[in-house]
N, C-alpha and C positions, 0 to 999 in steps of 0.2 A: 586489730592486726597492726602490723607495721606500717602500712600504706594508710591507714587510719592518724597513726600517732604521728606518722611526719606532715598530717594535713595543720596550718598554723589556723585557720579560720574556722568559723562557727557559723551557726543556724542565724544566727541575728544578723552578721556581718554581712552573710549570702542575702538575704533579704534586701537590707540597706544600699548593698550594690546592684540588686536587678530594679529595685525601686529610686535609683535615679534618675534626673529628667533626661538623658541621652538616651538612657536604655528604654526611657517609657514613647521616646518617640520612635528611637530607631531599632530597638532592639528585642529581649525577651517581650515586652508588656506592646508591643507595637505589632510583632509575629502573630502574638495569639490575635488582639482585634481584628488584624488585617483578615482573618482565617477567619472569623466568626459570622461573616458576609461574604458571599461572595461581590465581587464587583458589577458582574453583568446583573444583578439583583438590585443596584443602588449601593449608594457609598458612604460616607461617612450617618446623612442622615437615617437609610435602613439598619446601619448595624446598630444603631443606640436602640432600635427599635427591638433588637433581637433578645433573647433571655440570655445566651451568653454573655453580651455583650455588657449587659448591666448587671450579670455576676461579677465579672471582673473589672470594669472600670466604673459603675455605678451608674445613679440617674446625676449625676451633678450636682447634688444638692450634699452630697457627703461621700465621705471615703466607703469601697466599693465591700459588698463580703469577705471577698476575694483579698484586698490588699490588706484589709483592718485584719482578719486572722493569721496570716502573714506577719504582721507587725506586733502582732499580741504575742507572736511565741513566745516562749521563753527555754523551750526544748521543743527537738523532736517529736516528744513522747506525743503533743498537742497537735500536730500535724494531722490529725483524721477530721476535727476542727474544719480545720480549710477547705476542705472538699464531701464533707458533708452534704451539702445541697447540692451536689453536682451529680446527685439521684434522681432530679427533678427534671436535668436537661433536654432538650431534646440530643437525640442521637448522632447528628450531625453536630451538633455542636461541642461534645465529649467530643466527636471524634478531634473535629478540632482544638480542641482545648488540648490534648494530650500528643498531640503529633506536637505541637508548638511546645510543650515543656520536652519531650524528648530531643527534638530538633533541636533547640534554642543554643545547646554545647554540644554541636556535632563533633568530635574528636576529627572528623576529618577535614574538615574545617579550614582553610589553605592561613598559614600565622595564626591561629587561635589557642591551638593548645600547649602550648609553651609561656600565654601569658601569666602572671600571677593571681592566684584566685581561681582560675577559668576550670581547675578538676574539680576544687571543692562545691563550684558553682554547679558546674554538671551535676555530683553527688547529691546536692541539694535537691536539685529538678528531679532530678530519677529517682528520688524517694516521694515527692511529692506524685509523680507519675505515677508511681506505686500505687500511693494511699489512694488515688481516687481511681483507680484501675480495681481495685479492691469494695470501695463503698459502690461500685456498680457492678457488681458480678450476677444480677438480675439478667443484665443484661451482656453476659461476658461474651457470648458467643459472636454478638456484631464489634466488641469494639476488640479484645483480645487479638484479634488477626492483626489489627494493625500495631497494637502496641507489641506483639512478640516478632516483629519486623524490623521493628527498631532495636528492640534488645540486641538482635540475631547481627544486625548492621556493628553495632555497638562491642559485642562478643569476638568479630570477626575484623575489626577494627586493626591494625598494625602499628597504629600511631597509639591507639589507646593502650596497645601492651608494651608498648617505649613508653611513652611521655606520662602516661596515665593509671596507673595500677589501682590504683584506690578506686578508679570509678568504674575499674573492670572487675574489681572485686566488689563493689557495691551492685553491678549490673549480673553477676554471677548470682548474688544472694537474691535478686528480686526476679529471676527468674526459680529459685527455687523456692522464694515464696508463694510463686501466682499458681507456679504447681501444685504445693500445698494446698490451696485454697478452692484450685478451679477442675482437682484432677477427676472430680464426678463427673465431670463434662464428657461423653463420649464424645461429642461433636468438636471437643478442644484437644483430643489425645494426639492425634498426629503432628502439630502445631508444639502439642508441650513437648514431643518425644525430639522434636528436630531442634528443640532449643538444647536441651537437655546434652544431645547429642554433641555439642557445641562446646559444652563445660571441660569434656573431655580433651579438649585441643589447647589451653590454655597450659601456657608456658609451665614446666616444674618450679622456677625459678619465682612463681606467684604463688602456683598450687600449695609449697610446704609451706607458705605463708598464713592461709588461709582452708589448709584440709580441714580445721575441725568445723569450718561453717560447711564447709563440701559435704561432709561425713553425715551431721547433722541434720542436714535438708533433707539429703537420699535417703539418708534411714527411717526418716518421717515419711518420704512415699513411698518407700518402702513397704512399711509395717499398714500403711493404709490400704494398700490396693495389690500386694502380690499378687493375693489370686484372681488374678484378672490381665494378669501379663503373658501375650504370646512370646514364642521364642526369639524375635527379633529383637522385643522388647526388653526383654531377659539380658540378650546382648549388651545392647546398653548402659543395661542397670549397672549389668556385671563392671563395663568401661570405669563408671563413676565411683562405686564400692572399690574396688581396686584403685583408682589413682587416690582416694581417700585416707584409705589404708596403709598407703606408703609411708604417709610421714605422721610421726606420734602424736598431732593434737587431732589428729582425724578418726586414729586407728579404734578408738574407745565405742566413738560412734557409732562407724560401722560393724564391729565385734555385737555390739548391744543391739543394735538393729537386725542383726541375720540372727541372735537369739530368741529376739522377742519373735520374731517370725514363725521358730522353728516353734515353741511353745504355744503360742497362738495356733498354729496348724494341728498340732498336736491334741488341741483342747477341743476341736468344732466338727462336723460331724464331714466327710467329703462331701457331703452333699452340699453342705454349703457353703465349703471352702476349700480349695486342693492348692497344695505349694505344687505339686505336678511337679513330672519328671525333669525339664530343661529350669525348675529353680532350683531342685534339688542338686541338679549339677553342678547351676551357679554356687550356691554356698559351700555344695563339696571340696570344689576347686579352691575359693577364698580361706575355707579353715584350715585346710594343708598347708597352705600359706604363713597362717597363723601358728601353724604345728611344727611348722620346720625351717622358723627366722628368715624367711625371705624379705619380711617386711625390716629393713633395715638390723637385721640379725636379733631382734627382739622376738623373745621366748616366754615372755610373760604371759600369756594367754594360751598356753600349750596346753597347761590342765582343763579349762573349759572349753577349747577345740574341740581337745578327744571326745568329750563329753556329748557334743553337739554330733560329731560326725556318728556316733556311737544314735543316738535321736535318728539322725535324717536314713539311716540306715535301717533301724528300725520301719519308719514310716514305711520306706519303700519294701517292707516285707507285706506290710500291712494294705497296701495301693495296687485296689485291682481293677484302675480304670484304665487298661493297657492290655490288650493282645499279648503282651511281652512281659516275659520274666519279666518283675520290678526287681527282684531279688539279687538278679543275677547282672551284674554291673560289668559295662563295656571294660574288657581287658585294661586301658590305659588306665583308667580310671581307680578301678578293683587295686592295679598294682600299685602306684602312685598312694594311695590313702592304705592298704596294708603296707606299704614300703616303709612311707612315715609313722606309720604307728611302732614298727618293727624298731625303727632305726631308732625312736622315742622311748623303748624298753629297754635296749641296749646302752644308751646314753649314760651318762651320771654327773652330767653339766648340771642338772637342776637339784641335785640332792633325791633321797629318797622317797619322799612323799610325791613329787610329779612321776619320777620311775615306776613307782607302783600303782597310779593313778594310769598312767599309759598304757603297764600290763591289764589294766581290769578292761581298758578301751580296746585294745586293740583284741583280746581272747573276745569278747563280747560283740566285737564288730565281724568277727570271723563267724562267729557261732549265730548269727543272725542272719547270713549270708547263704543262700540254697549250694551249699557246695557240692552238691551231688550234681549241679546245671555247670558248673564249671566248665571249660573249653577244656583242653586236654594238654594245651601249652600252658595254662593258665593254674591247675591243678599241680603240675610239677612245678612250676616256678615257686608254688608254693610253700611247698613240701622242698625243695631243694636247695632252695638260694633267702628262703626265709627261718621257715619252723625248725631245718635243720643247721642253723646257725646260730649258736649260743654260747654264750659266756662260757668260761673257765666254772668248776664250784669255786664256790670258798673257801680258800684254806686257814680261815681263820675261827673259824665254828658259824659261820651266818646267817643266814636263813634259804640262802640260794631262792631269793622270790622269784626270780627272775627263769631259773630255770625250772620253778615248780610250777608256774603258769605256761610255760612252755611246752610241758612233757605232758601236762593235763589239753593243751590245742591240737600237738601233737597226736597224741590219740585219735580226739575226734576227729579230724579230721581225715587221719589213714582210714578210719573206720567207713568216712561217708564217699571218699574219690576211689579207691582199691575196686570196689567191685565194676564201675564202671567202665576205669582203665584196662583191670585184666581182662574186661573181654576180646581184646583184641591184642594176641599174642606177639602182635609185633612192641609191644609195649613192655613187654613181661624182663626185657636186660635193665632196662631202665629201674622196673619198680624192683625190682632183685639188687640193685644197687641205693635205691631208696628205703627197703627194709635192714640192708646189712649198714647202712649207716645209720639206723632208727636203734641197731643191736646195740650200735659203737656208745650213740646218746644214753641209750639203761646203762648199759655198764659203765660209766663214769660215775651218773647220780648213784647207783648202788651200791658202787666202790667210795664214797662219801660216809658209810657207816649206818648201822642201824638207829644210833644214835637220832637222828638227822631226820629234819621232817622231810625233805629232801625223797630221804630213801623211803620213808613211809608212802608219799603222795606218787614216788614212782612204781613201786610193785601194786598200788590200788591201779593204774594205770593201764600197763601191761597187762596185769591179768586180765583185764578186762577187756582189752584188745584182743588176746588173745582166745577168751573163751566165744565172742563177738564172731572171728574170724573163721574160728574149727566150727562154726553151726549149720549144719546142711542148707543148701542153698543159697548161703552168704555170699559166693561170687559165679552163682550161678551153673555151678559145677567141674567148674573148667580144673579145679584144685591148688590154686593159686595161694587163694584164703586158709587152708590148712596148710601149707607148706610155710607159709608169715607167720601164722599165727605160732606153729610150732618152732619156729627160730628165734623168736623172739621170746620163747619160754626158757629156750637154754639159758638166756642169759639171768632168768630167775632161779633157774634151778643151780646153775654157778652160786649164786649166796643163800641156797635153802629159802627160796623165799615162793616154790612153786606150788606151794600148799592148797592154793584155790585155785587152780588148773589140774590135779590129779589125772583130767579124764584126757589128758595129751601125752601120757607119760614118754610115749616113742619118740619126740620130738628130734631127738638126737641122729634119728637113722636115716631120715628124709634127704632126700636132694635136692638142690633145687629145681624148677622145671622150668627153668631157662636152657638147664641142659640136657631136657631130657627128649 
């Protein structure tokens, strides 16, 4: 990152400086000894006696494990080296050992972090904290409390988000490494969830610096443990996927991370894996996102959005661990993801291949939806201010895709909400102005020419609506359904095209029974 590349010092350098004789009496290498004994135990003579103690400063007779793999580095990559044996310790003594490397560059530190060196030096400890927080994850549950204290201190630090970016961007990654590593831990989950929770507060002005290590980490606990996230939890996640997302080195990650999840869920049986209802909202929420450039007005990821939202909608047709419609999706929700898909049909910012990519998404995500459960606001809004808002034809001879996937949702969908609106006649002005604008929509495509696949895919439509609507007991008697169905034949019998409705021929003489 940037906070990386304006560090001027190295792994050797950092070394060389905590391994001076000021530091080793009064400082880093002085903190840990002091800690590896307590005092009221004996003093200088008990602690040479102790096994930390001759980890890191030796028996005297030569340079200690501790300081000689230290001096051997030659990259980071070597650094698991150094604390290797620090599997062997006793537990009090880790614990010691790792407060003293976290401590040793307190960022709050009164004159400390403004000197030169003093972030890189941290950065250095905190990896080293790392690595042997990591080679003892045997034993993670006693000593993890205290090292994600210090992160959390570290995290929340004011000085470290002025003076310090680099080592709060190195303290952000090792926190979501220890996640990675430790998140089987039931007994460590509330502990990981509160650090986590912490990442989300870090300045913007760091974040697009460093979203694609953000993006990255979450996407990996992500993809590891969804199904095992309650809704609080969810929350959360959702916090982090979202500030990741914002800025384009992150955005990849998380995109690829809420995929592999949804195919993964996709692939294993519910038994032994549910993305369950409050994930499915979280990544519903995010792809919309993705579907309609929120994220820094980038639309690159609009075609495999839809694709996704088209999946998670599916599933929840499929998901019957719930008392509750799966199907049938909270109003905001429902309108919000048909809004965008709508708006995404409509569009022609991305050229032809994403428009028709959207029409297959959004027809498909309709038609997997229990529309017959619809609310009855929720059913007109759809039919009103969506299905029947459509492009111009073509007057250029085109293919009108746009409006041929429209006239084919259209359909179905009067087909599946009609009977259960007209049963209550106080509804009946409304869908009487819903079918005379459904007239308005044929006669445009049909007035398009025979020619015209256009006008082929709308009279396969219509008629079909209409033979659908005249069928006894279609709306339950009330006569709502033959009065639609026959006004919407006029408009075929206007271009000779009522040939497969024959058995409506009267359609002409009906009134309608809003007025009647």
């Amino acid at each position: 990152s940037i906070f990386c590349r304006r560090s001027t010092g190295n792994a050797h350098a950092h070394v060389e400086a905590l391994l001076l004789p000021e530091e080793v009496e009064t400082g880093f290498f002085k903190s840990i000894t002091d800690l590896l004994a307590p005092e009221a135990e004996g003093a200088a003579r008990h602690r040479k006696q102790t096994a930390g103690y001759a980890y890191i400063r030796g028996d005297g007779k030569g340079t200690s494990p501790f300081s000689a793999g230290l001096l051997a580095m030659d990259s980071v990559r070597h650094l698991d080296e150094v604390f290797v044996k620090s599997r062997d310790l006793p537990v009090a003594s880790a614990l010691q050992m790792m407060r003293a490397l976290l401590s040793a560059r307190d960022p709050e530190a009164p004159g400390r972090a403004g000197t030169k060196g003093w972030e890189d030096q941290g950065v250095f400890l905190l990896e080293l904290a790392s690595r042997m927080m990591l080679w003892n994850q045997h034993r993670a549950h006693e000593i993890f409390p205290m090292f994600q204290g210090q992160l959390v201190r570290m995290l929340g630090s004011c000085e470290a988000r002025k003076s310090a970016p680099y080592l709060l961007e190195r303290t952000l990654v090792t926190v979501l490494r220890s996640c990675i590593h430790l998140f089987d831990d039931q007994r460590l989950r509330p502990l990981m969830f509160s650090s986590l929770a912490l990442l989300a507060d870090i300045p913007d002005f760091i974040v697009r610096h460093i979203s694609d290590r953000l993006g990255c980490g979450v996407a990996i606990i992500l993809r590891s443990a969804y199904g095992t996230f309650d809704g609080e939890e969810w929350e959360g996640m959702a916090s982090l996927l979202d500030a990741a997302a914002a800025y384009g080195p992150g955005r990849g990650f998380v995109f690829d991370g809420i995929g592999s999840c949804i195919e993964h869920a996709r692939s294993v049986s519910k038994e032994e894996l549910c993305l369950g209802g409050a994930g499915r909202q979280v990544f519903q929420t995010l792809l919309v996102k993705y579907l309609d450039g929120t994220y820094e007005g980038d639309l690159s990821y609009a075609v495999p959005a839809t694709r996704c939202l088209e999946l998670l909608q599916q599933m929840a047709g499929e998901d019957d661990d719930t008392d509750a419609d799966p199907a049938a999706p909270a109003a905001d929700r429902f309108r919000e993801i048909v809004g965008t898909l709508h708006d995404a049909c409509l569009s022609t910012v991305d050229g032809e291949e994403a428009n028709v990519f959207a029409l297959d998404a959004f027809v498909r995500y309709l038609l997997s939806t229990r529309l017959e459960r619809l609310s009855t606001d929720d059913a007109f809004w759809l039919l009103e201010e969506v299905l029947l808002v459509q492009p111009d034809p073509c007057a250029d001879g085109g293919d009108d895709a746009t409006r041929v996937r429209l006239v084919e949702a259209l359909g179905r969908v009067l087909l599946a909400v009609v009977p259960s609106l007209c049963a209550d006649r106080d509804h009946w002005d409304r869908l009487t102005t819903v079918v005379q604008r459904t007239a308005a929509v044929l006669r445009e495509n049909l007035g398009s020419g025979r020619a015209r696949h256009l006008f082929a895919v709308t009279v396969q439509a219509a008629t079909n609506v209409c033979n659908v609507m005249c069928l006894e007991g279609y709306d339950g008697g009330v006569g709502f359904g033959t009065w639609a169905g026959e006004r919407l034949l006029q408009e075929l019998q206007a271009v000779g095209a009522a040939g497969g409705s024959t058995r409506m021929v009267e359609a002409a003489t009906r009134k309608s029974p809003s007025t009647t």
